[in-house]
C-alpha positions in Angstrom: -20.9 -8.7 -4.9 -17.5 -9.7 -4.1 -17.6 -13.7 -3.9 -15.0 -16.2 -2.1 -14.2 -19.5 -3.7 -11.7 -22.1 -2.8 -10.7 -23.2 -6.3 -9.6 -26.9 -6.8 -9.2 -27.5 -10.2 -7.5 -25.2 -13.1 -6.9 -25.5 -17.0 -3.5 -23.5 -17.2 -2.5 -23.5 -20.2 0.9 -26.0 -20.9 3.1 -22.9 -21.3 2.4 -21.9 -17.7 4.3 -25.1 -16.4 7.3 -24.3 -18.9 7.9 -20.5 -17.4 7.3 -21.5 -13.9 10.0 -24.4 -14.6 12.5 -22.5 -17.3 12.2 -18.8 -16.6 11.3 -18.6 -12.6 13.1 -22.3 -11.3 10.2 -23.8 -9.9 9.3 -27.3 -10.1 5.5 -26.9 -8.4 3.5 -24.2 -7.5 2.8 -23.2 -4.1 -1.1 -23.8 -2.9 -3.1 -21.1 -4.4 -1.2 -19.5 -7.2 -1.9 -21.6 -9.4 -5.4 -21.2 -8.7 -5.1 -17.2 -9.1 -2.6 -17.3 -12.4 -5.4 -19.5 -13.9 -8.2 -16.4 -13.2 -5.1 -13.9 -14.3 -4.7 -15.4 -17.7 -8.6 -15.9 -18.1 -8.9 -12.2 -18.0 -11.2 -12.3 -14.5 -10.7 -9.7 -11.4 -9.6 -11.1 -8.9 -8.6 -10.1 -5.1 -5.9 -12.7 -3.9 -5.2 -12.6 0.0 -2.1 -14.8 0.7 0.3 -14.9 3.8 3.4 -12.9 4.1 5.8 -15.5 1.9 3.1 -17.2 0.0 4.5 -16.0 -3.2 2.1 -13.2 -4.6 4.2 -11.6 -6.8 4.3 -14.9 -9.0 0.8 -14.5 -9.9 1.1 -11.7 -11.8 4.6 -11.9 -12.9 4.2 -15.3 -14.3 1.0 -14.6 -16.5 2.8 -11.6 -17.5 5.3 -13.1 -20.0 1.9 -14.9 -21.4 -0.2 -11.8 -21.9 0.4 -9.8 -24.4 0.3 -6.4 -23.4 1.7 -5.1 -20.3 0.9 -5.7 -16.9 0.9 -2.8 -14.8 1.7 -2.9 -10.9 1.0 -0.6 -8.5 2.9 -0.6 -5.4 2.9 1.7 -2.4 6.6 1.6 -1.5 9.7 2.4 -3.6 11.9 0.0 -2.0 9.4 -2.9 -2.1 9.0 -2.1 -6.5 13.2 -2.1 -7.0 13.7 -5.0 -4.1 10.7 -7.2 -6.6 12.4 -5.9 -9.9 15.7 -7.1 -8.5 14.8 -10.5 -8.0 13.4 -11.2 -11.3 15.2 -14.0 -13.3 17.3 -12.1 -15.9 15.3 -12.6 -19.3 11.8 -11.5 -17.1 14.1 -8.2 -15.8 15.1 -7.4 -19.3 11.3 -6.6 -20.0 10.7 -4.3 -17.0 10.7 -1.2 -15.2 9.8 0.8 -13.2 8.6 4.6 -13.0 8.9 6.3 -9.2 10.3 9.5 -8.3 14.0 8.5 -7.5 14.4 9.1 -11.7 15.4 12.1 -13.7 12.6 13.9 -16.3 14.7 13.0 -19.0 15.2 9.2 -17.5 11.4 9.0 -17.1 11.0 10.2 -20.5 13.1 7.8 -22.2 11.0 4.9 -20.0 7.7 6.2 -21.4 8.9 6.3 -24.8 10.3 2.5 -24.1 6.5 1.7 -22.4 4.8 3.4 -25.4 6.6 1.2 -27.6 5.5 -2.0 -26.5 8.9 -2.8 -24.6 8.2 -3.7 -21.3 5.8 -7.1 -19.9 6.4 -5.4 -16.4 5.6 -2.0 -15.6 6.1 -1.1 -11.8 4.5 2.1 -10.8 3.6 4.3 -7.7 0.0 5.1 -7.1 0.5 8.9 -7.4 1.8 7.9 -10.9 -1.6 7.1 -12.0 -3.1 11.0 -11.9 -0.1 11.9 -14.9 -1.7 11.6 -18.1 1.7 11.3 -20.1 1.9 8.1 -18.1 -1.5 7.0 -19.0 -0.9 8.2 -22.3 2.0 6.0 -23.0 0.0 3.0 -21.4 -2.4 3.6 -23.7 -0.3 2.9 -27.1 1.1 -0.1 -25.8 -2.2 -1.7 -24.2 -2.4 -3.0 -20.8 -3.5 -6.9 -20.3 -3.8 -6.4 -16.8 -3.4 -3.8 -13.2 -2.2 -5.2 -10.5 -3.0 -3.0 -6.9 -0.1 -4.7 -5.1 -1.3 -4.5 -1.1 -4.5 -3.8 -1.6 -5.1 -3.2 1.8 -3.9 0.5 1.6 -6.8 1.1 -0.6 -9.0 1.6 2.1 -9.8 5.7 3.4 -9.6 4.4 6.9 -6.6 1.8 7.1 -3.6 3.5 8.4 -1.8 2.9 5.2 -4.2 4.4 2.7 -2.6 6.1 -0.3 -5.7 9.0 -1.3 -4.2 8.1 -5.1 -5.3 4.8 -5.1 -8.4 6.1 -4.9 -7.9 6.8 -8.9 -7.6 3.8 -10.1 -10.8 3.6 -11.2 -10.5 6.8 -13.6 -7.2 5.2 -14.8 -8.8 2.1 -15.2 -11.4 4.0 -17.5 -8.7 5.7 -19.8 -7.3 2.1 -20.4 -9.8 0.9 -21.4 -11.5 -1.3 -18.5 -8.6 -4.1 -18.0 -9.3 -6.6 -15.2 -7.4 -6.1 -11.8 -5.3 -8.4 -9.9 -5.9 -7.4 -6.0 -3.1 -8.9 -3.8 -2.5 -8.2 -0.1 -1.8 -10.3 2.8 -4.9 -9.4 4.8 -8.1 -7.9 3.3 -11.0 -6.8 6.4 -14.4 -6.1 5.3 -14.2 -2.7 4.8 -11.1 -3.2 2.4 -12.9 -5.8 0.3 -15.8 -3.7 -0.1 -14.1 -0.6 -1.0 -11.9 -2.7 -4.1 -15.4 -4.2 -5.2 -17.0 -0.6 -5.0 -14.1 0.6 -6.9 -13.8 -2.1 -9.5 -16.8 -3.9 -9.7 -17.2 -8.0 -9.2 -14.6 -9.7 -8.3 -13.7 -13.1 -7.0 -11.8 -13.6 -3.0 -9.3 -16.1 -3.8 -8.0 -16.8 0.2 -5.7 -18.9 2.1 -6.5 -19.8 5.5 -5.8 -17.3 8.1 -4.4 -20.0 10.4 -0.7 -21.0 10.2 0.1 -23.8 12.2 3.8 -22.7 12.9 3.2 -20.0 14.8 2.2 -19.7 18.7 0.3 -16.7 19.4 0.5 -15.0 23.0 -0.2 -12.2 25.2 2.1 -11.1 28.0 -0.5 -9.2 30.8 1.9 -6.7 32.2 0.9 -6.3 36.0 1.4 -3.3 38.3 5.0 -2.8 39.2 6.2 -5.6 36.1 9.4 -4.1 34.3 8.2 -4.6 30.6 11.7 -3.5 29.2 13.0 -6.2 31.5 10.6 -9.0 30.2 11.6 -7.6 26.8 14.8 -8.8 27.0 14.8 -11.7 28.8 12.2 -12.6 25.9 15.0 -11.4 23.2 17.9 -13.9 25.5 15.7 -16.5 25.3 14.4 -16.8 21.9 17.0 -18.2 19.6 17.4 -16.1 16.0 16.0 -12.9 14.6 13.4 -10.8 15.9 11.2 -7.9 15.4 9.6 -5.6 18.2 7.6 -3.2 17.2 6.7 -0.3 19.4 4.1 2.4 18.7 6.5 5.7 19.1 10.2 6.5 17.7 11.6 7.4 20.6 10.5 4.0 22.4 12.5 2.5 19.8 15.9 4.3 20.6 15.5 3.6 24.1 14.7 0.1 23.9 17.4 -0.9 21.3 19.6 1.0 23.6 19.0 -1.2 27.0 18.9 -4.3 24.4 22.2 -3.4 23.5 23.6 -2.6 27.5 22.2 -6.1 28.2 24.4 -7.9 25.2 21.6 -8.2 22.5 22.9 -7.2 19.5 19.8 -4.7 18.5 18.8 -1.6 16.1 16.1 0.3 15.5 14.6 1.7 12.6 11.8 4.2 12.0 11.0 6.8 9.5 13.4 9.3 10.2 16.3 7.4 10.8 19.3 8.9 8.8 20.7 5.1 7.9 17.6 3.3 7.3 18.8 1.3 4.1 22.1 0.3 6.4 19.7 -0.3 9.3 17.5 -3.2 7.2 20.5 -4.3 5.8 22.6 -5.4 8.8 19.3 -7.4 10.0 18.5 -8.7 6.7 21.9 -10.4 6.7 22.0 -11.0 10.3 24.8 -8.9 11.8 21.6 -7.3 14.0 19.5 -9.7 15.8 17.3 -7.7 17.2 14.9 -4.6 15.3 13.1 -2.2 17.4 10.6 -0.7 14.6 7.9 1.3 14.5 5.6 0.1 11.8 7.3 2.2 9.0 9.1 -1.3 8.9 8.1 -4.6 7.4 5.9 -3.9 4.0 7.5 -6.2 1.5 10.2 -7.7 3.7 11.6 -10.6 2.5 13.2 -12.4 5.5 12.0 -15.9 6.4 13.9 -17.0 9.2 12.6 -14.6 12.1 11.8 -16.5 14.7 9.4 -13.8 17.0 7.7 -11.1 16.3 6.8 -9.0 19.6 4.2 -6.2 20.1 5.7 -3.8 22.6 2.7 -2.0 22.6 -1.4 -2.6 21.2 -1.4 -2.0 17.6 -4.4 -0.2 16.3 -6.6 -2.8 15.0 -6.5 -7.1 14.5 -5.7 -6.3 10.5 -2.2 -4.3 11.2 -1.7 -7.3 14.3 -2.1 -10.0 11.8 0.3 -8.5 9.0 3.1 -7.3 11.2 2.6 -11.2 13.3 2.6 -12.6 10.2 6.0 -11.9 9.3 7.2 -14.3 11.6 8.0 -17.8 10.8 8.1 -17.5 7.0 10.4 -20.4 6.5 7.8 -22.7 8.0 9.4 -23.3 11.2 8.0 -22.5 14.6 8.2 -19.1 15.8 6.2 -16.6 18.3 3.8 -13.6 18.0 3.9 -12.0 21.5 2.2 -9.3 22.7 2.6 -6.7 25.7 -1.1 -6.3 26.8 -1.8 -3.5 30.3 -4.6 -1.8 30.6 -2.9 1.5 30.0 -2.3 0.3 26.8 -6.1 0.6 26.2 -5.9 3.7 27.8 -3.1 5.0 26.1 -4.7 3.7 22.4 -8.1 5.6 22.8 -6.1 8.4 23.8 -4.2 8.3 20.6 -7.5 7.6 18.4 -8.9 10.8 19.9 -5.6 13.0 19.0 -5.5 11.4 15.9 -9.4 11.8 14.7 -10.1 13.9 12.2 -12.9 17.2 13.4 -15.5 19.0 11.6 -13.0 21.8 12.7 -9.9 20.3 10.6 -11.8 19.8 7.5 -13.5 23.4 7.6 -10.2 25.2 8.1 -8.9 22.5 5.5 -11.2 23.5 3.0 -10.8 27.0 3.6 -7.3 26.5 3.0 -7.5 25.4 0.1 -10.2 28.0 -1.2 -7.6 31.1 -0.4 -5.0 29.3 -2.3 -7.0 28.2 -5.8 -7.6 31.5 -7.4 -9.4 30.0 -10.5 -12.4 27.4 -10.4 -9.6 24.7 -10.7 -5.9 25.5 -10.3 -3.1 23.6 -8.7 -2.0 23.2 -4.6 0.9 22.8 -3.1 0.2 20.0 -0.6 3.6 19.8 1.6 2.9 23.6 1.8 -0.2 22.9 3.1 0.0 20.2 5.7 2.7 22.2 7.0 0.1 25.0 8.2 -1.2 22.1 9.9 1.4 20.9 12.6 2.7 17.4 13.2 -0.8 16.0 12.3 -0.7 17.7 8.7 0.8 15.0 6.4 -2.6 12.9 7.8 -5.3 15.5 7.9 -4.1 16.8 4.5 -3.8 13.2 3.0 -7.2 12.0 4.2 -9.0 15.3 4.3 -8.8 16.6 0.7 -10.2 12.8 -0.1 -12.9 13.2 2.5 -13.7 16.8 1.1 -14.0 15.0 -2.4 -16.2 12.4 -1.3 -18.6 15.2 0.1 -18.8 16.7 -2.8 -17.4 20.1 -2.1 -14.5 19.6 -4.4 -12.6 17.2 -7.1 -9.1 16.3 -7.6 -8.3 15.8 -11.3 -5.3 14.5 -13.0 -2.1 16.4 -11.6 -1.1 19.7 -13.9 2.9 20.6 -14.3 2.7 24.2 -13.4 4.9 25.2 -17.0 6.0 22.7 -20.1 8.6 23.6 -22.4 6.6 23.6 -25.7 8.1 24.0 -29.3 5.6 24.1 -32.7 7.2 21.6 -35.2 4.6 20.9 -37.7 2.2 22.7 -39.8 -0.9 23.8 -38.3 -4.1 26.2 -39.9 -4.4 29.6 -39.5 -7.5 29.1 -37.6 -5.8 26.5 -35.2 -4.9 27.5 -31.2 -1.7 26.0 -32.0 -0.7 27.7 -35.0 -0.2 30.8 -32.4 2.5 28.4 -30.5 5.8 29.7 -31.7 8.4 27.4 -33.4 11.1 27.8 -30.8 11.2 26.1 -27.8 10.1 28.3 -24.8 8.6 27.2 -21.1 4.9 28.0 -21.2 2.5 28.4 -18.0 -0.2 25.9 -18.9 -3.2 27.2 -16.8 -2.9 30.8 -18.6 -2.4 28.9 -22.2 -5.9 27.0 -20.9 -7.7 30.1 -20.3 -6.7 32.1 -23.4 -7.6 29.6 -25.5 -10.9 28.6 -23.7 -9.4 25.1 -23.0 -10.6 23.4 -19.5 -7.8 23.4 -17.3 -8.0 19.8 -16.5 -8.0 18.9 -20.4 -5.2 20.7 -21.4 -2.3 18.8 -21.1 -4.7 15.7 -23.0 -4.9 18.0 -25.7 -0.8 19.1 -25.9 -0.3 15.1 -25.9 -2.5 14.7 -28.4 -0.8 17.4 -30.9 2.7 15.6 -30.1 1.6 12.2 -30.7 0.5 13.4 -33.9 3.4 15.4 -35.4 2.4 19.0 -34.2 4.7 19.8 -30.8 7.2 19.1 -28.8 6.2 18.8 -25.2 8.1 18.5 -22.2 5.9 19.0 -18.4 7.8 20.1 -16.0 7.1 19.8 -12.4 3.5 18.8 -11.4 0.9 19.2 -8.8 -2.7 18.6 -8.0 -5.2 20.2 -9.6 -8.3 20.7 -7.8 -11.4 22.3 -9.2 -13.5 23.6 -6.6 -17.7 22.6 -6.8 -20.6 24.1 -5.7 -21.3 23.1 -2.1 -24.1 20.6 -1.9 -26.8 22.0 0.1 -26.5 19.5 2.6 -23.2 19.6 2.5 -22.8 19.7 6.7 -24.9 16.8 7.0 -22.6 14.7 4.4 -19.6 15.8 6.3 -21.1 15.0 9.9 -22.2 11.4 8.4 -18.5 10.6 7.3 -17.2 11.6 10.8 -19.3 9.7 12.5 -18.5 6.8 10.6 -15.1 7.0 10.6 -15.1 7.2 15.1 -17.4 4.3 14.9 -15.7 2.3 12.8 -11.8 3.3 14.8 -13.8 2.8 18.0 -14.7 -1.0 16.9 -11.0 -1.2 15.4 -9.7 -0.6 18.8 -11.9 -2.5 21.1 -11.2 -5.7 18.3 -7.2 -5.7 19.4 -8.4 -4.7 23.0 -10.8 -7.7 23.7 -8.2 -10.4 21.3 -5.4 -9.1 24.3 -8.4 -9.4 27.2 -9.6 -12.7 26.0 -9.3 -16.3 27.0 -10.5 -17.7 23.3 -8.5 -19.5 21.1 -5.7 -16.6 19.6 -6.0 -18.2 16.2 -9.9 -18.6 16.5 -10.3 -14.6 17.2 -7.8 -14.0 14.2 -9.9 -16.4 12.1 -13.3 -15.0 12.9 -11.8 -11.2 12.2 -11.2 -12.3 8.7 -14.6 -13.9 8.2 -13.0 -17.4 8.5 -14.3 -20.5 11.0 -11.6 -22.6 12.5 -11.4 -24.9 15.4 -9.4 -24.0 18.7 -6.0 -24.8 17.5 -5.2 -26.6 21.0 -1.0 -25.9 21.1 -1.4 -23.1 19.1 -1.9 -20.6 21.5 -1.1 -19.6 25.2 -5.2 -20.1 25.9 -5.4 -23.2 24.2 -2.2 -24.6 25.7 -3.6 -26.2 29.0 -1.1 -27.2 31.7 -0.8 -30.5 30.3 -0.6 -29.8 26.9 1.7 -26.5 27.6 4.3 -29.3 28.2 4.0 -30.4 24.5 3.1 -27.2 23.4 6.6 -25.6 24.5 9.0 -28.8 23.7 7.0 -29.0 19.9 6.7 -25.4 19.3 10.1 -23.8 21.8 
C-alpha cells in the first residue's frame, strides 16, 4: 500500500550539497527535494507530488550524476524533454540525451550505441519508446540506477492525458531488471496513485501541501443576459501582467483572442493545430503577447513564473486538470488569480460532452472487429492512424483507450512494437544446423514476421533473438519502421461481462469527475478547502484566500493584500 510521509530529517550524502552548489548553482534546496533525492539515492520508489515550479526535475537530475548507471526519464511531451535538456548546466548536458521521434534511424542508432556504452547519466525518452526492444536492449548493457515516469498523472486509463504506453512500464521495468521508480507530477488523485502502486508495487507519497497562499481562487457566476466575452476582458484590462484563459473548444479560442485584440489586449491563441505554435509560446514566453487564449494542449511543462491569472472560460472536466492548469499561476510567489466562468449551461454543456465523449459497448465491438479483419496471423502488426481514422473525429481517443481497454479484458495483448522489415546481413560464422546460417552474407531487407514463421520463431520474440545474434558477433541488424504487434487471445467466456464492468466504471467514475468541478463552482466552501479535501489533504478555511472566504470586511484586505 502506497504510504504518505512528511519527511523531516535526511542523511544525503556530503556530495549532494557539492553538485547542488558546483554543478546546478544552488545554495539551499527547496522544501521537499531534498527529502525525495535522499529516497532517490537510497534506491526507494517513490511518487513525488510538487507544485508547478517546485523544482521536480532536480530530484532526479541531481542524484543522477551520483548513481552510477543511468537514469532513465520518461516524459509525455517532446518539447517538455528538449526545453529540460536545454537548461541543464553544461557538464550535466554533456552526459545526456534524448531519444524521440524528431531524430533520424541512423541518429537514433548512433545514440543507442552511445547509451549502450555507458555514456550518458541522463536518458530522456518518450513512453512509446519503451515497447522497442533495441532500446531496451541498449538500456540493458549499460544498467539503469533508476526510471523516472515524469507526470505521472498521465498514467492513469481514465485521466484525459493518459498515454496507453505508459501502461508498459511495468514489462520494461521487468527487462531491466526491477530498478526503483521516481514518480513525479504536480497532482496525483486517488485513482492515479493507485494505478502507479498497482503498476509498480510500494511506494512512498512524498507531498507538498495543496494550498498556496499566493493565489486567490474565484468563481465568476455568469447570470442570464451577462456578456462573458465582455467580463473577459475587462478581467484581462484590469489584471496587470501575463495571463492564460483557457477555453474548452479551438474555435472559442480564435474568437476570443480576436475580440481581446479589437478591445487593445495584446492576445493569441494557441491550440493543437495551430500552424505557428512554437512562435505562438514564444512571443508569450518572452512577453510580446499578454494574453493566451488555449485550449488545454497548452501548459504541460511550462516554465513561466510571472503569470499573474489564470482564467477558466469554461468548466474543465474534473478538480485534478482545474488544480494543474490554476496552478500555473503565480509561480514566482507573488499574488495572482485563478478565476473561473461558472453558468449552469456549463454543467449542461460538460455532461453533454462526457456523453459524446464516452466510450460504448458498440465502439469497442466494432473496435475489436477492426482489428480482427486486419491481423491475419495470431499476432501481427496494426496500423493505428489507419485505424482511428475509420473512426471519425473521436478515433485518436477510442483507438488510444480502446485497444488498452480490449487488453485489460483479456481479448487481446499488445507486445513490444515489430518493424515490419530489417535490413539484415550474416557476418560471422554460424553451424550448418543454425536458422541463421541460412541468412545470406549480403545485406538485404527482410520481412520479419515471414522470417518468424519459417523458422518457427514467435513473432513477438523475434527481433530479441536478431539482437541477440548481433550483440554477439553473428549479424548486422538494422529495424526499419515499427508498429504494434498485437496477438489476438481466446475470448474469455465472460468476456461481455468484463467489458460491461469496465464501462460502467469508467461513467461512474467521469460522472463523479464532473459533478466534483460542478459542486467546487456551486459552492460557498472555502476554494482552497474543496481543493484540499480533493487531494486527500485537511486544511483550514484560508480566510482571504478565496472569494467565499473573503467576507465584506475582510474583502477590503483581501483585495488591497492580494490585488
Amino acid at each position: 500500500m502506497a504510504t504518505q510521509r512528511r519527511l523531516h530529517s535526511t542523511n544525503l550524502p556530503p556530495e549532494a550539497s557539492v553538485v547542488l552548489r558546483d554543478v546546478f548553482g544552488f545554495s539551499t534546496f527547496r522544501p521537499h527535494q531534498e527529502q525525495i533525492i535522499d529516497r532517490v539515492l537510497r534506491g526507494e520508489s517513490t511518487l513525488a507530488v510538487l507544485p508547478t515550479g517546485a523544482g521536480k526535475s532536480l530530484t532526479y537530475q541531481l542524484p543522477a550524476q551520483l548513481l552510477p548507471q543511468a537514469t532513465v526519464v520518461i516524459s509525455p511531451l517532446i518539447a517538455l524533454m528538449k526545453d529540460q535538456v536545454d537548461r541543464l548546466p553544461p557538464a550535466v548536458q554533456e552526459r545526456a540525451t534524448i531519444i524521440n521521434s524528431t531524430l533520424t534511424a541512423g541518429e537514433v542508432r548512433d545514440r543507442l550505441r552511445a547509451i549502450a556504452a555507458g555514456k550518458y547519466k541522463l536518458v530522456y525518452v518518450a513512453p512509446e519508446r519503451l515497447r522497442q526492444r533495441s532500446f531496451l536492449f541498449a538500456l540493458r548493457h549499460c544498467g539503469v540506477s533508476r526510471l523516472v515516469i515524469d507526470e505521472a498523472h498521465c498514467i492513469s486509463l481514465w485521466g484525459q492525458n493518459f498515454r496507453p504506453d505508459y501502461l508498459f512500464i511495468n514489462r520494461a521495468m521487468n527487462e531491466l531488471g526491477q530498478p526503483p521508480v521516481l514518480a513525479v507530477t504536480a497532482t496525483a488523485a486517488s485513482d492515479t496513485i493507485h494505478t502507479l502502486q498497482t503498476m509498480i508495487g510500494p511506494l512512498t507519497v512524498v507531498q507538498a501541501p495543496v494550498f498556496r497562499p499566493n493565489l486567490f481562487f474565484q468563481v465568476i457566476q455568469v447570470r442570464p443576459g451577462m456578456s462573458k466575452a465582455r467580463s473577459l476582458i475587462e478581467l484581462c484590462r484590469k489584471i496587470n501582467g501575463s495571463i492564460i484563459v483557457y477555453a474548452r473548444a479551438r474555435q472559442t479560442c480564435e474568437d476570443l483572442a480576436l475580440e481581446l485584440r479589437s478591445a487593445g489586449v495584446a492576445a493569441d491563441h494557441y491550440h493543437a493545430l495551430h500552424p505557428d505554435r512554437a512562435g505562438v509560446q514564444e512571443r508569450f514566453m518572452n512577453g510580446k503577447t499578454r494574453v493566451l487564449v488555449a485550449t488545454v494542449a497548452f501548459g504541460m511543462g511550462v516554465d513561466k513564473a510571472d503569470i499573474r491569472a489564470v482564467i477558466h472560460y469554461n468548466l474543465p472536466a474534473s478538480l485534478e486538470a482545474y488544480y494543474q492548469e490554476a496552478g500555473r499561476a503565480g509561480r514566482d510567489g507573488l499574488p495572482a488569480r485563478c478565476i473561473l466562468f461558472f453558468s449552469e449551461n456549463d454543467a449542461r454543456v460538460l455532461r453533454t460532452w462526457l456523453q459524446s465523449t464516452t466510450i460504448t459497448r458498440e465502439n469497442l465491438r466494432e473496435l475489436y472487429r477492426q482489428v480482427r479483419r486486419t491481423i491475419t496471423y495470431p499476432a501481427g502488426v496494426i496500423d493505428l492512424d489507419a485505424l482511428q481514422s475509420q473512426f471519425g473525429p473521436a478515433g485518436e481517443v477510442l483507438t488510444r483507450v480502446g485497444i488498452s481497454v480490449l487488453e485489460q479484458v483479456g481479448l487481446l495483448k499488445r507486445h513490444f512494437d515489430l518493424p515490419l522489415a530489417a535490413v539484415v546481413e550474416r557476418t560471422g560464422t554460424v553451424a550448418a544446423t543454425d536458422w541463421l546460417h541460412h541468412l545470406p552474407r549480403e545485406a538485404i531487407e527482410i520481412d520479419l514476421m515471414l522470417l518468424a514463421h519459417q523458422h518457427n520463431i514467435p513473432v513477438a520474440h523475434i527481433e530479441a533473438v536478431l539482437l541477440e545474434a548481433q550483440a554477439a558477433g553473428l549479424l548486422r541488424y538494422r529495424p526499419g519502421l515499427r508498429l504494434p504487434l498485437i496477438e489476438l487471445l481466446s475470448p474469455p467466456a465472460d468476456a461481455g461481462e468484463r467489458v460491461e464492468g469496465w464501462l460502467e466504471r469508467f461513467r461512474q467514475y467521469q460522472e463523479q469527475r464532473i459533478e466534483s468541478m460542478v459542486d467546487y463552482a456551486r459552492s460557498q466552501r472555502c476554494r482552497h478547502q474543496i481543493l484540499a479535501a480533493y487531494f486527500g489533504q485537511q486544511l483550514a478555511a484560508c480566510r482571504i484566500g478565496c472569494d467565499v472566504c473573503s467576507s465584506s470586511r475582510a474583502l477590503k484586505v483581501g483585495r488591497r493584500e492580494w490585488h
